[in-house]
Each structure stands twice: as C-alpha cells, then as structure tokens.
N, C-alpha and C positions, 0 to 999 in steps of 0.2 A: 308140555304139560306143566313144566317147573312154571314154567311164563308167567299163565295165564293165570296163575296164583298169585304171580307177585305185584302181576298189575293192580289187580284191584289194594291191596295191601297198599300200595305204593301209593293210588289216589287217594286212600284217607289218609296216609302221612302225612302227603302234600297238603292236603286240605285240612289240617290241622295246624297246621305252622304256622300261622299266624295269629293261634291265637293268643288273648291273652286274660291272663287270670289274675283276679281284684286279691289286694291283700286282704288277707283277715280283717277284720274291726270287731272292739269288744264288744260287748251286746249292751255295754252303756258309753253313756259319754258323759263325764264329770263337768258342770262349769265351774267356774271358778269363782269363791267363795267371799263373798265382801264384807265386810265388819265395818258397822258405822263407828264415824269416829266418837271419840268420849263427847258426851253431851248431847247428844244427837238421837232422836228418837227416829226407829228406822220407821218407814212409808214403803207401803209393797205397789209396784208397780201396777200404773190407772188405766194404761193400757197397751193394746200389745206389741210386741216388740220392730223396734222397726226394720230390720233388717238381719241376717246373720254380721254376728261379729259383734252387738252391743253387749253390754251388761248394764246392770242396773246399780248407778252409784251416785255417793251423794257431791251437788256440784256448792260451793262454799256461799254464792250468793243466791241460784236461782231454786237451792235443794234440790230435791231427788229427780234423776231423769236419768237417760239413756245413753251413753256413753261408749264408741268408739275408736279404740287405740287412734287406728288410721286418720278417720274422718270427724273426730271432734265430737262436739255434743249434739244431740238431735236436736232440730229445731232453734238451730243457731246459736245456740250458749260459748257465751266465750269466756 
C-alpha cells in the first residue's frame, strides 16, 4: 500500500530534476547614457538600430552613428 504511493510521488520528483529556472530580471533595462561632447549639437538616431549591443554615439569625423564595443562602427567607420 506504502509502495504504490511512493511511486507515483517518486515519478514526478524524477521528472522534475531537470529542471530549470531563469533568474529574475528587472522589469526594465537601463541603456547607458551618452553626453555629446562640448560643442557638439546631439542628432537622434535616422534609423534603426542595427543589432543588439550598439549605442548611439558621436564618431569625431563621420558624426553621429552606431557604435559597437566589440565590432566597431556600423557601416565601416574607422
């Protein structure tokens, strides 16, 4: 009688144990904030973004564009 209880018990333990569970995340997500530099009148972004990971900043000879840590400027800017 004990058994027959603990089986099924047992199959969803098993069948639990793998699972697994996403951390929290806030319900926003901050980017991170660019200040043109002195003299520089800001230009809002002409269109859209090209990938995750850019932001929008200003580049000293081609001005404003999109700008990844990793991969450089969009659109070839060096």
């Amino acid at each position: 009688m004990k058994i027959s209880i603990l089986i099924p018990v047992a199959l969803v333990a098993i069948s639990l144990v793998g699972c697994v569970v996403a951390p929290v995340r806030p319900a926003y997500v901050t980017q991170p904030v660019y200040v043109a530099p002195p003299g520089v009148a800001y230009v809002g972004p002409t269109y859209a973004i090209p990938g995750p990971g850019y932001v929008w900043a200003y580049h000293a000879h081609y001005g404003w564009g999109w700008h990844h840590p990793q991969y450089g400027w969009h659109r070839g800017w060096k």
